[in-house]
C-alpha positions as CSV (number, residue, x, y, z in Angstrom):
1,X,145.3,238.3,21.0
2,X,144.5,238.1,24.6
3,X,140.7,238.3,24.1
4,X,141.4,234.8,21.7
5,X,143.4,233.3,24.4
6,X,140.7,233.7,27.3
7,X,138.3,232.5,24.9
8,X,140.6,229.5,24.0
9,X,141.1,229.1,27.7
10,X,137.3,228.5,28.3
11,X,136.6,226.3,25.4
12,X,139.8,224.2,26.2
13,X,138.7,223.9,29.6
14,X,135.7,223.0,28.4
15,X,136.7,219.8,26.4
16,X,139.4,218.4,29.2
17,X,136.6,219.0,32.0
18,X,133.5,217.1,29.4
19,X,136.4,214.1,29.5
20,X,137.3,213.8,32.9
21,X,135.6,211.7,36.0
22,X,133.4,213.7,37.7
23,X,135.1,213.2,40.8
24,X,137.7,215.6,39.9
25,X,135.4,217.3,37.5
26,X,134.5,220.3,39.9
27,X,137.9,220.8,41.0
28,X,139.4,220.7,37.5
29,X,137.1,222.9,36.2
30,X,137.8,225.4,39.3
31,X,141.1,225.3,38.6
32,X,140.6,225.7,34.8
33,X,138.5,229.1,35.4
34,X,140.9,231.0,37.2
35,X,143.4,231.0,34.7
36,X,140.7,233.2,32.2
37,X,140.0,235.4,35.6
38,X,143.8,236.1,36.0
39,X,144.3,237.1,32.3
40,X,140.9,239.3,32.9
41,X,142.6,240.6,35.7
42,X,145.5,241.5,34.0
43,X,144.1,242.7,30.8
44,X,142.4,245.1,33.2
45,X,145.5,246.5,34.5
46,X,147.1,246.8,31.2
47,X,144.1,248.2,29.6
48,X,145.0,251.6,27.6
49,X,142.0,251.8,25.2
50,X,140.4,255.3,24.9
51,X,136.8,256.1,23.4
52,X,133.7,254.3,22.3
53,X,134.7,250.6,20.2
54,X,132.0,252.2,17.5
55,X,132.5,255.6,17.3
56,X,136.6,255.5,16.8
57,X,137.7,255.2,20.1
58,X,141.5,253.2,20.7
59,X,140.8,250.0,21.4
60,X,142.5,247.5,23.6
61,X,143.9,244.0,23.0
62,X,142.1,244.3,19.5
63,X,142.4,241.6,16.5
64,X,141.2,242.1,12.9
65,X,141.3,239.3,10.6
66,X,139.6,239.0,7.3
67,X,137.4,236.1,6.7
68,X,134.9,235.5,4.0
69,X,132.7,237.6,1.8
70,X,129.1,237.2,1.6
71,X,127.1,238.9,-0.6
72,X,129.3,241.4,-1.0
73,X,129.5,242.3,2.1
74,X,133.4,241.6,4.4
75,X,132.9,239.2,7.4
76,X,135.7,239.8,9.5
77,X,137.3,238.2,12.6
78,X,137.0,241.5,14.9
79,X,137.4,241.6,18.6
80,X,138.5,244.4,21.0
81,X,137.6,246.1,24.4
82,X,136.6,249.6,25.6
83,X,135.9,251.1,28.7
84,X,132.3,249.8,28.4
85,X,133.3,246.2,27.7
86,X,136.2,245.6,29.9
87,X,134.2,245.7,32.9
88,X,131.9,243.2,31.8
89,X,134.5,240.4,30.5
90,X,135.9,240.9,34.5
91,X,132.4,240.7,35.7
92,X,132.1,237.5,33.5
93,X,135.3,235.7,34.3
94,X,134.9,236.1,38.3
95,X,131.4,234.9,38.7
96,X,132.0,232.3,36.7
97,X,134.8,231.0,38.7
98,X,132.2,231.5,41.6
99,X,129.2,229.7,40.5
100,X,131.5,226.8,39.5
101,X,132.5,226.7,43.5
102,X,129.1,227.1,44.4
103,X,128.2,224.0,42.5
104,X,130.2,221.8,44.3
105,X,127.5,221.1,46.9
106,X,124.0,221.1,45.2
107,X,125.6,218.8,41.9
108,X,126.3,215.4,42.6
109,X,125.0,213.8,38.6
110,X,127.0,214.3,35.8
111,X,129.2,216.7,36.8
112,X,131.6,217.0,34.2
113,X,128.7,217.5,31.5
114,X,127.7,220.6,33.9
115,X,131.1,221.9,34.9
116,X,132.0,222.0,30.9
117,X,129.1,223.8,29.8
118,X,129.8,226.2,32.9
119,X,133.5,227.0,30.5
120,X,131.7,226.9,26.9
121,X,129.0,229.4,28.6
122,X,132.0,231.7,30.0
123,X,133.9,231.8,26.6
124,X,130.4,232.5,24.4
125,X,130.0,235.6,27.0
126,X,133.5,237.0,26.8
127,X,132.6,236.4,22.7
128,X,129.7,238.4,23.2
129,X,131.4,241.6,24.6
130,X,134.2,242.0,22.9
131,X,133.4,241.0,19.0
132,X,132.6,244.1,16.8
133,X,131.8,242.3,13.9
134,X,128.3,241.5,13.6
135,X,128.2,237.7,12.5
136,X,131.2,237.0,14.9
137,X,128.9,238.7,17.8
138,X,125.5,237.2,16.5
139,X,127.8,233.8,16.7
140,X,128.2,233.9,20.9
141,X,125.0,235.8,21.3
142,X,123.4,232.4,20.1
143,X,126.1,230.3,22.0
144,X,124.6,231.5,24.9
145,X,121.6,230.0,25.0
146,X,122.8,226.4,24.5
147,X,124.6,225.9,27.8
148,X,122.5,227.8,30.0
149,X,119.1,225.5,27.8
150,X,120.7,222.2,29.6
151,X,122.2,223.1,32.9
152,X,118.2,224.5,33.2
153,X,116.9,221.7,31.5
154,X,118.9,218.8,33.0
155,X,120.1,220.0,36.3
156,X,117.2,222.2,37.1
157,X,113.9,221.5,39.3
158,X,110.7,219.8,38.9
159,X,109.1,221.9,36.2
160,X,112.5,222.3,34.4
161,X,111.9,221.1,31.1
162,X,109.3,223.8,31.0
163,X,111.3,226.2,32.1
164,X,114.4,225.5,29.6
165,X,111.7,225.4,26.5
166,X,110.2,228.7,27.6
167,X,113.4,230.3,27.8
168,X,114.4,229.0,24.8
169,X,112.0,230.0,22.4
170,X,111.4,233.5,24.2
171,X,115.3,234.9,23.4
172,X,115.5,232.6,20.0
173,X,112.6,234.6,18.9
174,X,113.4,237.7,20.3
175,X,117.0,237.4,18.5
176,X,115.4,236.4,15.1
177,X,113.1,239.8,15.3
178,X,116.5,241.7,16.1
179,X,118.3,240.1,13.5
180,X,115.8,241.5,10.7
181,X,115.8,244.7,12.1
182,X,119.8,245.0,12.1
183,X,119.7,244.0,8.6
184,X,116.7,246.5,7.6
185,X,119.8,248.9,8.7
186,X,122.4,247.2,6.7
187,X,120.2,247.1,3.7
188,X,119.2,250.7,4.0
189,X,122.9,251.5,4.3
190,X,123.6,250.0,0.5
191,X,126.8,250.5,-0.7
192,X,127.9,253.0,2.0
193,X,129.1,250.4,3.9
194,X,131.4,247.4,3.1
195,X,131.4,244.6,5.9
196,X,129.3,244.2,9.1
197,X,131.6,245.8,10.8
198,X,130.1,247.3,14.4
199,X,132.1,250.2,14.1
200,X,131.7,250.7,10.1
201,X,127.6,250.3,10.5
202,X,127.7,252.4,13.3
203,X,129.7,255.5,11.7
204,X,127.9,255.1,8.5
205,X,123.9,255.7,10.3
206,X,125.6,258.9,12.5
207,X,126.8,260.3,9.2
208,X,123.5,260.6,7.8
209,X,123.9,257.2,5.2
210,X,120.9,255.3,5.6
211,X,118.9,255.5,2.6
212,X,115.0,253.9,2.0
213,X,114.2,250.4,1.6
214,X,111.4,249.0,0.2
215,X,109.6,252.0,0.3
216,X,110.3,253.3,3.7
217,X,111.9,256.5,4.0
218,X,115.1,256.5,5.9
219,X,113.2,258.1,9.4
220,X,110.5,255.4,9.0
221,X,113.1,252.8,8.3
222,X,115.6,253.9,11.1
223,X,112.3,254.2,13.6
224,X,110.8,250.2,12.6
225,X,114.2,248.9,13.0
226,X,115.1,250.4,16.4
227,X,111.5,249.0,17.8
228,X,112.5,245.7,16.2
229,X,116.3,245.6,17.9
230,X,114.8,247.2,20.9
231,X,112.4,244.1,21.2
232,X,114.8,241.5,20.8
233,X,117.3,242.9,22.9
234,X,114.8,243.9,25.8
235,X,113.2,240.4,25.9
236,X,116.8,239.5,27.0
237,X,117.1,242.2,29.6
238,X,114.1,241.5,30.4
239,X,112.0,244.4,30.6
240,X,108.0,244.2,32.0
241,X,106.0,242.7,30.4
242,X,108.5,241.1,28.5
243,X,109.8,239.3,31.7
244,X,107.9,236.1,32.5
245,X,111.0,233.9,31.6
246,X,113.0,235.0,34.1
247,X,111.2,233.7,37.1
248,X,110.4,230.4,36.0
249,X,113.9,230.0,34.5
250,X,115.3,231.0,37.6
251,X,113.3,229.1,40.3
252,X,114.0,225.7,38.0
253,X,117.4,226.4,37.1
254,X,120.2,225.0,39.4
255,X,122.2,228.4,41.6
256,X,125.3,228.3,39.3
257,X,122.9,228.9,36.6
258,X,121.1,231.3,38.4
259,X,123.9,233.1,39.2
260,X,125.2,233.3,36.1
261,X,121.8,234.0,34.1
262,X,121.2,236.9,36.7
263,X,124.9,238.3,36.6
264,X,126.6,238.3,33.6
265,X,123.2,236.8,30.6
266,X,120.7,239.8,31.5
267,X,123.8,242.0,31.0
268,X,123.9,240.7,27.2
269,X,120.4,243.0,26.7
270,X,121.4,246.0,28.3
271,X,124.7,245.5,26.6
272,X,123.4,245.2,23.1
273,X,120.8,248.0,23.5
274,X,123.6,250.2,24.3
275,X,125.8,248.9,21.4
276,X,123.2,248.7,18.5
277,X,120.3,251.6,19.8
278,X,121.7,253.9,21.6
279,X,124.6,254.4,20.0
280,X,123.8,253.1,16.2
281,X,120.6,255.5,15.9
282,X,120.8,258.0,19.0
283,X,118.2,260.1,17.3
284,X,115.4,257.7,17.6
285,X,116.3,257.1,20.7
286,X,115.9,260.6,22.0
287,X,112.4,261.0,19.8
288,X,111.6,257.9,21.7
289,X,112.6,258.4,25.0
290,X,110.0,259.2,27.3
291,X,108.5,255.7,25.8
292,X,111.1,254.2,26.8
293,X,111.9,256.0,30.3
294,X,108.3,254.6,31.2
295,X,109.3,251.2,30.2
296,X,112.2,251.1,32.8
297,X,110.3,253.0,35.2
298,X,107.3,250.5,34.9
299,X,109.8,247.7,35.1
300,X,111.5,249.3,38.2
301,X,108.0,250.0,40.0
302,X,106.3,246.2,38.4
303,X,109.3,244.1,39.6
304,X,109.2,245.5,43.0
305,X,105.8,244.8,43.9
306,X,105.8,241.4,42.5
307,X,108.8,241.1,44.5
308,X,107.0,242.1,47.2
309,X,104.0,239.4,46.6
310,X,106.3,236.6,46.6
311,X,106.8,233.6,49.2
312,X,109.4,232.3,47.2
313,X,112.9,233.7,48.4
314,X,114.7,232.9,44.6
315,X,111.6,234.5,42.6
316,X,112.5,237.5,45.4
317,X,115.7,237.7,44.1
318,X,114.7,237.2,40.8
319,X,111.9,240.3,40.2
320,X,114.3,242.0,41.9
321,X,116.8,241.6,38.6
322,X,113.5,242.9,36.7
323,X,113.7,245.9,38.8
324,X,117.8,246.5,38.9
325,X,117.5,246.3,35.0
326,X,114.6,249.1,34.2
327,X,117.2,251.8,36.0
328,X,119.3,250.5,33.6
329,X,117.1,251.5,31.2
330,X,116.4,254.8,32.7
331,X,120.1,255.6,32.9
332,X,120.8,254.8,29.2
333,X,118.0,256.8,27.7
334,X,119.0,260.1,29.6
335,X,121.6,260.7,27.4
336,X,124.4,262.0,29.9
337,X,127.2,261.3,31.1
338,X,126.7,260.0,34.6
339,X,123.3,258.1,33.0
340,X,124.9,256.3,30.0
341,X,127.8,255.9,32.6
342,X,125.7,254.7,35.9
343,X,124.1,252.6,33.7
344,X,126.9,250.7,32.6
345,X,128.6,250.4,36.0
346,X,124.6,249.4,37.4
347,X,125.3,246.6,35.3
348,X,128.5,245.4,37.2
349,X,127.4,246.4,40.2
350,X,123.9,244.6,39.8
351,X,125.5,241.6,38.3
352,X,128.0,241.4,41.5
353,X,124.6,241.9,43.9
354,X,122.7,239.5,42.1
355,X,125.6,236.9,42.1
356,X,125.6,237.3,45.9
357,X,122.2,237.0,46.3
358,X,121.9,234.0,44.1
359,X,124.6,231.9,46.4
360,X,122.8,233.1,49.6
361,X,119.8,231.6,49.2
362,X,121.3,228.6,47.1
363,X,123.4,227.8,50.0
364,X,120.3,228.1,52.4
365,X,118.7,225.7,50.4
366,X,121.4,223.3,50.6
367,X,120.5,222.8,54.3
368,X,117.0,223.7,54.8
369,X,116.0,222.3,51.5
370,X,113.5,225.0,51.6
371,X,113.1,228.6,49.7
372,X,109.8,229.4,51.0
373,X,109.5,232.4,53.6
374,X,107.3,230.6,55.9
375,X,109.1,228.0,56.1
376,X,111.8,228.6,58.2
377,X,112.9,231.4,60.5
378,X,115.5,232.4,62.7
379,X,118.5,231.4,60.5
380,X,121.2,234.3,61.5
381,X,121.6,231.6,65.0
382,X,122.4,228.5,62.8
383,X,124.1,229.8,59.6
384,X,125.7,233.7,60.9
385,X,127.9,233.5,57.9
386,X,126.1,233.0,55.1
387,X,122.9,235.3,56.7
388,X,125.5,238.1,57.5
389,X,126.6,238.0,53.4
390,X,122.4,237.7,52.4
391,X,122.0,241.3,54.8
392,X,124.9,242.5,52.9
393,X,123.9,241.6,49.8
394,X,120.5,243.1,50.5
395,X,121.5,246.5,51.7
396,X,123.6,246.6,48.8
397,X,120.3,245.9,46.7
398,X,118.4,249.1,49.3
399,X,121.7,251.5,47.7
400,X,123.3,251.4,50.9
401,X,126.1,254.0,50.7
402,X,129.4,252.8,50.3
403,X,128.0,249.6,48.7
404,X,127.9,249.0,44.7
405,X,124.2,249.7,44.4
406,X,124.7,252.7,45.6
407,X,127.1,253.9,43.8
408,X,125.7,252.5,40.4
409,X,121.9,253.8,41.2
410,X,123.3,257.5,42.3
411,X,125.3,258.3,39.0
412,X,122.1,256.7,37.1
413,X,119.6,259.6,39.1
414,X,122.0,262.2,39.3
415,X,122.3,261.5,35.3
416,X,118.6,261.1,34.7
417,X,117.6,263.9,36.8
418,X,119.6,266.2,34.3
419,X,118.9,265.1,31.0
420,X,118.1,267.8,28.6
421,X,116.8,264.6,26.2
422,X,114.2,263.3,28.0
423,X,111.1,265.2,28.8
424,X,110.1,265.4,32.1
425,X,113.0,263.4,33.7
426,X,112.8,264.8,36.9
427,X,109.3,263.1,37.6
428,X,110.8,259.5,35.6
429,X,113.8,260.3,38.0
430,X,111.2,260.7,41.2
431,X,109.1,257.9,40.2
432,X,111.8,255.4,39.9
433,X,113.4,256.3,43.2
434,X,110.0,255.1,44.8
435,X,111.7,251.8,43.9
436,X,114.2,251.6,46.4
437,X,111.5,252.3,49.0
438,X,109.6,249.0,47.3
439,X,112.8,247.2,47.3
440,X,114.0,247.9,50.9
441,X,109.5,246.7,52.4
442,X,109.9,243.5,50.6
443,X,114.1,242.6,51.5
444,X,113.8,243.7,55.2
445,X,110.0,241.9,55.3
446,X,112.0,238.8,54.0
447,X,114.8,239.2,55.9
448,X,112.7,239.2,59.5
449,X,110.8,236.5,58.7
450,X,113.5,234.1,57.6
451,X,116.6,235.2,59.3
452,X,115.5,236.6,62.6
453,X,113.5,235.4,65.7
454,X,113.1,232.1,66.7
455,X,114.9,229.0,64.9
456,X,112.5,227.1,62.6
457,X,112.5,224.5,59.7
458,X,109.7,223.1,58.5
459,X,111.8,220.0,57.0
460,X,113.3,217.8,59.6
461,X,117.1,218.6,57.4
462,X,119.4,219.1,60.3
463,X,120.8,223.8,59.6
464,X,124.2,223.5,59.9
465,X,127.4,225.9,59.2
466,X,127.9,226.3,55.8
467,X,131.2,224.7,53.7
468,X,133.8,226.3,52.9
469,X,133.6,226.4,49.3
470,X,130.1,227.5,50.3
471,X,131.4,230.6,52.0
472,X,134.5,231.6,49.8
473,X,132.2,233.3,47.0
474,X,129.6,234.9,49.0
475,X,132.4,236.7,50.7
476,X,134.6,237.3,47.7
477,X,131.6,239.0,46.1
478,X,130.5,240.8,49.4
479,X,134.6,242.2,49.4
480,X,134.2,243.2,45.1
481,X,130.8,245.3,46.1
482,X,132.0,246.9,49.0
483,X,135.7,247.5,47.3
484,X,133.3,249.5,44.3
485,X,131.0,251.5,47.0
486,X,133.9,253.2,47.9
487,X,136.3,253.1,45.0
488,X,133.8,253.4,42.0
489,X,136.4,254.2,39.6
490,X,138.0,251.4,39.8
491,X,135.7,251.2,36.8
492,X,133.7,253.9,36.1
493,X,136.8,256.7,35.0
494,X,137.3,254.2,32.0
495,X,133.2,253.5,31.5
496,X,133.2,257.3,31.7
497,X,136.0,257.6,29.3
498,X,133.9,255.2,26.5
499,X,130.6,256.9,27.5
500,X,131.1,260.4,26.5
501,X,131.2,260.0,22.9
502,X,127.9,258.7,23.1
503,X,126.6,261.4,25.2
504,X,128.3,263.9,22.5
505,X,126.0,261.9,19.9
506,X,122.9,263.5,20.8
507,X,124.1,267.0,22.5
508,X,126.0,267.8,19.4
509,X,122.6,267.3,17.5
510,X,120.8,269.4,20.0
511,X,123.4,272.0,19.7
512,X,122.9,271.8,16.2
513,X,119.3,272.0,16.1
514,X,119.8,275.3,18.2
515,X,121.9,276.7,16.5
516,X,119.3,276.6,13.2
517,X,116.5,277.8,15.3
518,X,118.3,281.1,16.5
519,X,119.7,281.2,12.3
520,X,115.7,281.1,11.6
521,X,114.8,283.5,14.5
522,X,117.1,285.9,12.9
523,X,115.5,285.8,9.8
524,X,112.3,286.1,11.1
């Protein structure tokens, strides 16, 4: 029941912090948060799942109870954590915490309106990770989007209302296209299954199931709805071209949302496409997946260069996410153990960078009330502090050894390069590692021009020292990457541990397919 309670915890919080004055609203709701980040905390040092949540791994802290029937089909309360998802219900406890003290400066109107939505956004993501029951997950995945829809659409910048609607409508449609082709699978599953179960629908497709539907044979049908999921899910990722929400969403929205849409949101896409695609029809993945290597490999190579043509230090940051997520990609569709792996803990790991980076220039913008590049130089004289954590942050971005990135964007190559699925991944591998060279021309070309040389602001803002509660979570996050640069398995044994069955998905099918072709070369 532990999952329940840190849910409870957030949507609690959420209600006392919506009733109380906003003078104490930040502080309450500060307060309020660390109580789901100590139970995280503790969950993680308890945690003695083993295996994949859908292919019949042990799970941890798990609850089953029945609720309705619909159409014949079981909905059931179902929640539980593997090594994939426990990482990720950390990673979305702490930065939450984090962006709520970051808000403390830049949000001065309605603040208990904002600081509750910050809770009900934390509890629909811990929802999202750990519910293996289709309409209970399909429940937060849409809870999502109504927070983070008003602290961009009421908080955010001048062109926010634009901003909220686009990113709106983009993920609401991209979920209704995944939603019809999860069902297509459920439908062509018939009678084999009895609920919509994760685990059940999951077992049922690798055991050979799924039957036609309306006149689809079971290959066509398994191939339309793994382009239709794929969609939906990478629109949330977001993977080029399917990206131009990000940037406007993150330039309007206010840095706690930023740091939370960049950290823990764009984690839901790579999440679910490991969940439903990769594992739910591994197959069609591996017939697919030098399609889908050059997706991530274009979205690696495309975010860096726009990146690089920006003036804007937050849109920086934030085709820099576009970027981090296509090695995500790349990891996922190679099929082995350090790629599904690496690209798990990339997702931590980026999430942690991202966070940092968010703060860093949201907290330069609370005194120079400026993001532009040209704007302003010389900084690292006037703020040390808070440029020392953005030159962290950004080396951790490059893959500076003994950083996160580093870490997350070696297992992903080393795991790429390998793979005996993907054709050609050795040049994918190559290609995408051009990237870091990308990403370290336009972070060190931004990094000169704003932090170094001689002071100067173009507004007449006095650049002052940092709070604080300005400087507490850009350090606490600069301490989380640096502690995973050099002790990686502090998560990765147990992502490793939930990984391999995966990875067994589509080797023992190889091996299988081997095995017939030597049986026919003997006949021959």
């Amino acid at each position: 029941m532990l999952v329940e309670v840190l849910i409870a915890l957030c949507l609690l919080g959420a209600g006392i912090v919506f009733l109380a004055p906003d003078r104490v609203a930040g502080k309450l709701a500060a307060a309020i948060s660390l109580l789901p980040v100590l139970g995280s905390l503790y969950m993680y040092a308890t945690f003695d799942g083993q295996g994949n949540a859908l292919l019949g791994g042990t799970l941890a802290f798990e609850t089953t109870v029945e609720w309705l029937t619909v159409g014949g089909y079981q909905l059931m309360y179902h929640t539980g954590l593997d090594g994939i998802s426990m990482p990720l219900v950390v990673l979305s406890t702490v930065l939450t915490t984090l962006a709520i003290l970051s808000a403390w400066t830049p949000i001065d109107a309605r603040e208990s309106q904002f600081y509750g939505l910050m809770l009900f956004m934390e509890a629909s993501l811990i929802g999202v990770f750990a519910a293996l029951d289709f309409f209970v997950w399909f429940v937060f995945w849409e809870a999502v989007l109504i927070p983070m829809y008003f602290l961009v659409g009421v908080w955010g910048g001048p062109r926010r209302k634009y901003a909220a609607i686009k990113f709106f409508v983009y993920t609401n449609v991209a979920s209704l296209i995944m939603f019809v082709g999860f069902f297509a699978l459920v439908f062509g599953l018939g009678d084999s299954i009895s609920s919509l179960g994760l685990p059940e629908i999951a077992q049922a497709l690798n055991d050979g199931q799924l039957g036609s539907l309306a006149g689809l044979a079971p290959d066509t049908l398994a191939l339309v709805a793994f382009v239709l999921m794929f969609f939906g899910f990478a629109v949330k990722v977001p993977v080029a071209p399917l990206h131009t929400w990000l940037p406007d969403a993150h330039v309007e929205a206010p840095t706690p949302a930023s740091v939370m849409l960049a950290g823990v949101m764009l984690k839901m896409g790579t999440y679910a496409l490991l969940r439903f695609n990769f594992t739910m029809l591994p197959n069609v993945a591996a017939d697919l997946a030098p399609f889908i290597a050059a997706l991530g490999v274009v979205s690696v190579i495309y975010g860096s260069l726009l990146a690089l043509a920006q003036q804007d230090l937050k849109r920086i940051v934030a085709y820099s996410s576009v970027s981090s997520m296509g090695y995500v990609i790349l990891g996922l569709v190679a099929y082995t153990l350090y790629g599904v792996g690496g690209a798990t803990f990339q997702m931590v790991a980026h999430g942690l960078i991202s966070g940092l980076m968010f703060l860093c220039v949201g907290v330069i913008y609370n005194t120079t009330h400026t993001r532009m590049v040209g704007d302003m130089s010389g900084l690292a004289d006037r703020m040390p502090y808070t440029v020392g954590a953005f030159v962290a942050g950004s080396f951790a971005y490059m893959g500076l050894p003994l950083m996160a990135g580093f870490a997350g964007e070696f297992f992903i190559f080393k795991g790429a390069f390998a793979s005996t699925v993907l054709e050609g991944a050795p040049i994918f591998t190559a290609v995408a590692m051009f990237g870091i060279v990308v990403v370290a021309g336009y972070l060190l070309f931004a990094m000169q021009r704003t932090l170094f040389g001689d002071f100067f602001s173009a507004t007449d803002y006095p650049v002052e020292r940092a709070a604080v509660h300005d400087l507490v979570p850009l350090f606490v996050l600069v301490l989380f990457i640096i502690a995973l640069g050099t002790a990686p398995d502090i998560f990765f044994a147990m992502i490793r541990d939930a990984s391999d069955p995966i990875v067994q998905l589509v080797e023992g099918e190889q091996a299988g397919l081997d095995s017939l072709a030597s049986v026919l070369g003997g006949v021959r």
